[in-house]
C-alpha positions as CSV (number, residue, x, y, z in Angstrom):
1,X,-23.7,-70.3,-112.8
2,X,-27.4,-71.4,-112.1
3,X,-27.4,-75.6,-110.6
4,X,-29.7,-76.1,-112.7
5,X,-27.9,-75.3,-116.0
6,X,-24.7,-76.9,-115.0
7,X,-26.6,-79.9,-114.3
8,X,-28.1,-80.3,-117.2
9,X,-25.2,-79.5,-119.5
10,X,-23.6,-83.6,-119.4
11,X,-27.4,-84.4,-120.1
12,X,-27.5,-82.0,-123.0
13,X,-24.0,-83.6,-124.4
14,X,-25.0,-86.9,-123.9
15,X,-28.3,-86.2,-126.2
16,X,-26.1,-84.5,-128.9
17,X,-23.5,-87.8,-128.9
18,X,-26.6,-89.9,-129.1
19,X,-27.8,-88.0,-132.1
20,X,-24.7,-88.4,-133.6
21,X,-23.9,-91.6,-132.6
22,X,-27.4,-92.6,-134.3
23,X,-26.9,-90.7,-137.5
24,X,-23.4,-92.5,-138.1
25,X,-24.9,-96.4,-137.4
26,X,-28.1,-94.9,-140.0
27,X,-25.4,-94.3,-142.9
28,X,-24.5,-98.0,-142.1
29,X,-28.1,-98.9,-142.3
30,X,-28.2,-97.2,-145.8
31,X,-25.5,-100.0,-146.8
32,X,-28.0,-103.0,-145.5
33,X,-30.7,-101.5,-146.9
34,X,-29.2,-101.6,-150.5
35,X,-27.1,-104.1,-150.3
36,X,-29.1,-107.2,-148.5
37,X,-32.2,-107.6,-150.5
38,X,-29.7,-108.1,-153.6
39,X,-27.7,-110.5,-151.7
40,X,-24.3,-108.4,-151.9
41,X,-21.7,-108.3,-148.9
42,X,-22.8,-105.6,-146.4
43,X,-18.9,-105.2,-145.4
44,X,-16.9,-104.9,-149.1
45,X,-16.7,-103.1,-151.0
46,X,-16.4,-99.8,-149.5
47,X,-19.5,-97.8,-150.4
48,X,-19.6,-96.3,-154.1
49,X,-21.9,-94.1,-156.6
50,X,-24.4,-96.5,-158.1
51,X,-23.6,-94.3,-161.4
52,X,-19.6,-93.7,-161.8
53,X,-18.6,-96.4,-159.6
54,X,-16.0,-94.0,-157.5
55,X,-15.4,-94.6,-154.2
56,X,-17.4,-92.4,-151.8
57,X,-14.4,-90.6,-149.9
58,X,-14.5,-90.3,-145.8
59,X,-15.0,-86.8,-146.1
60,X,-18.2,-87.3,-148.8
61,X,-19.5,-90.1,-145.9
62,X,-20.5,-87.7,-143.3
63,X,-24.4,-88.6,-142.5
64,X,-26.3,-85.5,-142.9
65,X,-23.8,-83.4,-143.6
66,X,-22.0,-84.4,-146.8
67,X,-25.2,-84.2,-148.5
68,X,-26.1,-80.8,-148.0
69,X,-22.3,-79.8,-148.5
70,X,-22.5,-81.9,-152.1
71,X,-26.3,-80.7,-152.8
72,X,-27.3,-84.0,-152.9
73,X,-25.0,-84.9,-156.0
74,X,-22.1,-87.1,-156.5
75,X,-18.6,-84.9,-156.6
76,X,-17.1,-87.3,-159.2
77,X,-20.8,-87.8,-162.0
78,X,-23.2,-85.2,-160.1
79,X,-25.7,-87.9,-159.9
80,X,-28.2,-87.2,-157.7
81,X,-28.5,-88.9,-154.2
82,X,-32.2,-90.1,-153.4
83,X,-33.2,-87.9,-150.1
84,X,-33.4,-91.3,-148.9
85,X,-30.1,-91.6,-147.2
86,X,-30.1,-88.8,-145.0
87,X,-34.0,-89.5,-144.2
88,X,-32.9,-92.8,-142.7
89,X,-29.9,-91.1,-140.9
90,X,-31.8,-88.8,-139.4
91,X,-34.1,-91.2,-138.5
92,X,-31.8,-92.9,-136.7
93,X,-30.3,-90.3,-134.8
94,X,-33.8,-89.0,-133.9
95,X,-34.9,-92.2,-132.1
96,X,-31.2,-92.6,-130.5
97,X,-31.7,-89.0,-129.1
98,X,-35.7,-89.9,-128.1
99,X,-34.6,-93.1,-126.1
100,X,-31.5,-91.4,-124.5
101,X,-33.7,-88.8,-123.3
102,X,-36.5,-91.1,-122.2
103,X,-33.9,-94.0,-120.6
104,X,-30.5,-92.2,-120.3
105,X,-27.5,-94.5,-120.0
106,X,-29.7,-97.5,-118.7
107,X,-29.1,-100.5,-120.6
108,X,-32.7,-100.8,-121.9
109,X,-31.8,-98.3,-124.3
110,X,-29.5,-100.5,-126.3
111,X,-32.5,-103.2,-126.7
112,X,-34.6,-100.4,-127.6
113,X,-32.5,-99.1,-130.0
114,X,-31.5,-102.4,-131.5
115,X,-35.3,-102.8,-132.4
116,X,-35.5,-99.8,-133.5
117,X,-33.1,-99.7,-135.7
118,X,-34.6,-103.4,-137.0
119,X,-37.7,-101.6,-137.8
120,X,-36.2,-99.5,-139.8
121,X,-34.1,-101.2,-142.0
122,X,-37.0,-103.4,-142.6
123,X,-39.4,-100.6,-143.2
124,X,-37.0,-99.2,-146.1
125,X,-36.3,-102.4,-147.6
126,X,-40.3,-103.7,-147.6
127,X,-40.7,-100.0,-149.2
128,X,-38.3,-101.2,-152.2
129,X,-39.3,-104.5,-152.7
130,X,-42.2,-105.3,-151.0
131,X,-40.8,-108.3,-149.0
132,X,-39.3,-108.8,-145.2
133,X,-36.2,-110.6,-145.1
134,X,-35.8,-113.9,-142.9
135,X,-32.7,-112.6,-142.1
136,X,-33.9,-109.9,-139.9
137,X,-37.0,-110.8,-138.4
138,X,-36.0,-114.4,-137.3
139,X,-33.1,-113.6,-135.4
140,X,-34.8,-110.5,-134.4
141,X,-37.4,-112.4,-132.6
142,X,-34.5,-114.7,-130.8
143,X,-33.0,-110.9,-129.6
144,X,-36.1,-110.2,-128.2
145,X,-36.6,-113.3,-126.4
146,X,-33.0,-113.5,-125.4
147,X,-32.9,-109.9,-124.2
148,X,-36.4,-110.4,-121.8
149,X,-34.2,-112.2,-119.4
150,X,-31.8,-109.6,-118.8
151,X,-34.1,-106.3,-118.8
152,X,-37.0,-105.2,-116.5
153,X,-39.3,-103.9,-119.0
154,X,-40.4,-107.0,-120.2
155,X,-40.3,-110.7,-118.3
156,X,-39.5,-113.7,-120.6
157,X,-43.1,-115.0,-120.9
158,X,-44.3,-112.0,-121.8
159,X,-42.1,-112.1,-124.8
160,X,-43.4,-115.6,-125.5
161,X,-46.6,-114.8,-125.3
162,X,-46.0,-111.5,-127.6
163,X,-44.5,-114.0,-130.1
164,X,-47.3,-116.6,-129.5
165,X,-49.8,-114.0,-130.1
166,X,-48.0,-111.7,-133.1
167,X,-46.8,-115.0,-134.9
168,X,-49.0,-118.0,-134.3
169,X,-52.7,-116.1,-133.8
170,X,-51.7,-113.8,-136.7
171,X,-50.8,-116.8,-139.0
172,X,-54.2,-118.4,-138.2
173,X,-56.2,-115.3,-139.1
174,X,-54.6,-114.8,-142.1
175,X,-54.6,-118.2,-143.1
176,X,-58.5,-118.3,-142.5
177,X,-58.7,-115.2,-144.4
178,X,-57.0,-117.1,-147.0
179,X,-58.8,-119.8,-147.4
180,X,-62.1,-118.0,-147.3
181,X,-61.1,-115.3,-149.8
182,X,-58.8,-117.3,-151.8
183,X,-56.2,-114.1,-151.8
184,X,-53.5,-113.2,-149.2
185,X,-54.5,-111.0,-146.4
186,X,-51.4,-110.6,-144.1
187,X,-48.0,-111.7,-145.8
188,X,-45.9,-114.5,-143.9
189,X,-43.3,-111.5,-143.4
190,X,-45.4,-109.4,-141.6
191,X,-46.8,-112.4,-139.6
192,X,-42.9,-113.0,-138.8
193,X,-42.4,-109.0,-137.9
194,X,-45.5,-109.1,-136.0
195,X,-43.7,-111.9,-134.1
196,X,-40.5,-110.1,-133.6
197,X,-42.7,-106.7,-131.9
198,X,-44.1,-109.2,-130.0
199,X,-40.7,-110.7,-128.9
200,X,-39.7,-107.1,-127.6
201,X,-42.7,-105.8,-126.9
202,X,-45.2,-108.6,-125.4
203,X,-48.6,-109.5,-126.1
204,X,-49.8,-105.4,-125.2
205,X,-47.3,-104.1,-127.5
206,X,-48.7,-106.8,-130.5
207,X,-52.0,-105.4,-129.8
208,X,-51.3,-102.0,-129.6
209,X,-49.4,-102.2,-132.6
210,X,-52.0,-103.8,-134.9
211,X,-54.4,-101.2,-133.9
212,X,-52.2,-98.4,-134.4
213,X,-50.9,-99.8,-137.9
214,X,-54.5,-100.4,-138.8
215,X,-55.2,-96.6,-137.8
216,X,-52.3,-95.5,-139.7
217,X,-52.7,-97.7,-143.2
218,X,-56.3,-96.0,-143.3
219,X,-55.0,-92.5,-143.1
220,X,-51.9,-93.2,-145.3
221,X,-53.5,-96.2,-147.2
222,X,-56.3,-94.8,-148.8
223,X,-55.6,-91.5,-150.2
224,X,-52.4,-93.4,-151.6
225,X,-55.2,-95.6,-153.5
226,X,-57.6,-92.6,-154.6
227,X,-54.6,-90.7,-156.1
228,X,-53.2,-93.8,-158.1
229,X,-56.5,-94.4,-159.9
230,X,-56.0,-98.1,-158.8
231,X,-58.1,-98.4,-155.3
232,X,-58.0,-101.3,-153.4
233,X,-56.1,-102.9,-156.0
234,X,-53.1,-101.1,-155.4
235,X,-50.2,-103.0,-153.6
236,X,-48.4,-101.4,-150.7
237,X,-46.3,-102.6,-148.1
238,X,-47.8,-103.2,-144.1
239,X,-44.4,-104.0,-142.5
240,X,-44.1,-100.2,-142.8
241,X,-47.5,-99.5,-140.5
242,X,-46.4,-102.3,-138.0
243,X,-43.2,-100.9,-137.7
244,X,-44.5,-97.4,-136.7
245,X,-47.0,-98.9,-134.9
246,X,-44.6,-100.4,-132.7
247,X,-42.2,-97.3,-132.0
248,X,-45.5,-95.5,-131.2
249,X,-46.0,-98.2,-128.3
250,X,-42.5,-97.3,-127.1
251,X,-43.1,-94.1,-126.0
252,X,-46.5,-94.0,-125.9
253,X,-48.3,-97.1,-125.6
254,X,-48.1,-97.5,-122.0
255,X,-50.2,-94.2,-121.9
256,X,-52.6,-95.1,-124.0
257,X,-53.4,-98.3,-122.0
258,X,-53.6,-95.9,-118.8
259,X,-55.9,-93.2,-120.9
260,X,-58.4,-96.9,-122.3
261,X,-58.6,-98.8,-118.7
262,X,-59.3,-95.0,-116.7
263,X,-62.2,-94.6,-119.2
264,X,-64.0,-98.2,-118.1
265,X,-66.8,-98.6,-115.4
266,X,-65.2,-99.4,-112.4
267,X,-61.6,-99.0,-113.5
C-alpha cells in the first residue's frame, strides 16, 4: 500500500472522531441554549419534547442522525423538531473537524474549541432573545486570559490588551454614541463579547472582528430590513456578526493581515 495513504489514514480517523466528538458536545449545547436564558438546570431533567413531555430515549438522542431517522418529528406526539438542533450540531462538529485539521492533537485546539463553542451557544441564544448572558461572556473572558499563559498563540498582554480594547474602547464609543443620539448603539453584551474575542484573540483579532461583523451585518442586515417593511427600525441581534467575525479571524485572519500590510508602500 502507497506511504502516503497509510499515513494519512490515523489523520483521516482522527478528523472523523473530531466530527463526532463535536456533533455529540453540540446536542449538549442544544440543552444550554434552551434551558439557560429560562434559568432551568442544564443537568436535570433528562432532555424531553417541549410538546408530550416524554423522555427523549438514547437511541432518539443521536446528533444528526436521530433526526433524519424520526423525519424531524417526535416518536411519541410527532411534533416537529426545529432544524435548529442538528444545525447547531453540525456546527459543532464542523469547527471540531476545521481546528483538528488545522492544529491536530496540539493543545491549542481545546482553547480554540472552547471559544468556539462559546460563540456559538451565545450566537443561538442572542438569536432567541436578543440578549448575551453574563454567564458566558464573563467567565469567558477570564478563560481567555487564563489560557494566554499557557498557549503560544497568544502572550498574556496581548489578551489584556484585546480585552482593554474590545471592552473598555468599545464601551466608550458606544457610550458617546449614546449620549449624542440619545438611543443605544452597541449593547453592554456585545461590549462584554467583544471583550471576551479580545481575551482569546488580542487586540488584532478585536479589530479584525469588528470589521468583518460590520461587513457581514451589511450583507445580512439590510436585505433582512428591506424584506420586513420595517428598515432601520428593525431589531436584530450583533452578537451573531461578532461571533462569526471572530471564527473568520481563526482561520483566516492572520492572512488577511499578510494580504493588508503586503499592499502598503514600503511594506
Amino acid at each position: 500500500m502507497n506511504q502516503t495513504i497509510v499515513a494519512s489514514i490515523p489523520f483521516f480517523g482522527g478528523q472523523v472522531v473530531a466530527f463526532i466528538m463535536g456533533c455529540i458536545l453540540g446536542s449538549f449545547y442544544n440543552v444550554v441554549i434552551h434551558r439557560l436564558p429560562s434559568g432551568q438546570s442544564i443537568v436535570r431533567p433528562p432532555s424531553n419534547c417541549p410538546g408530550c413531555g416524554n423522555s427523549i430515549a438514547a437511541y432518539d438522542n443521536i446528533p444528526l442522525v436521530s433526526y433524519l431517522l424520526l423525519r424531524g418529528r417526535c416518536r411519541h406526539c410527532k411534533m416537529s423538531i426545529s432544524l435548529r438542533y442538528p444545525l447547531v450540531e453540525a456546527c459543532s462538529g464542523l469547527l471540531a473537524l476545521l481546528l483538528f485539521r488545522r492544529y491536530g492533537l496540539h493543545p491549542q485546539i481545546v482553547v480554540e474549541f472552547i471559544f468556539c463553542s462559546l460563540l456559538l451557544i451565545i450566537t443561538m441564544i442572542d438569536f432567541d432573545t436578543m440578549e448575551i448572558p453574563d454567564v458566558l461572556s464573563l467567565p469567558g473572558i477570564a478563560l481567555g486570559l487564563g489560557f494566554s499563559f499557557f498557549t503560544p498563540r497568544l502572550s498574556w498582554w496581548q489578551s489584556l490588551l484585546g480585552i482593554a480594547l474590545g471592552g473598555g474602547i468599545f464601551y466608550l464609543i458606544a457610550e458617546g454614541y449614546a449620549r449624542l443620539r440619545h438611543k443605544e448603539g452597541l449593547g453592554g453584551g456585545d461590549i462584554k463579547l467583544l471583550a471576551m474575542i479580545g481575551a482569546f484573540l488580542g487586540w488584532r483579532g478585536v479589530v479584525f472582528t469588528v470589521l468583518a461583523s460590520s461587513v457581514l451585518g451589511t450583507l445580512i442586515a439590510v436585505p433582512i430590513m428591506w424584506r420586513s417593511g420595517k428598515g432601520l427600525g428593525s431589531h436584530l441581534p450583533y452578537g451573531p456578526f461578532l461571533a462569526m467575525g471572530a471564527v473568520a479571524y481563526i482561520f483566516w485572519g492572520e492572512l488577511f493581515y499578510h494580504w493588508y500590510f503586503s499592499t502598503l508602500p514600503g511594506m
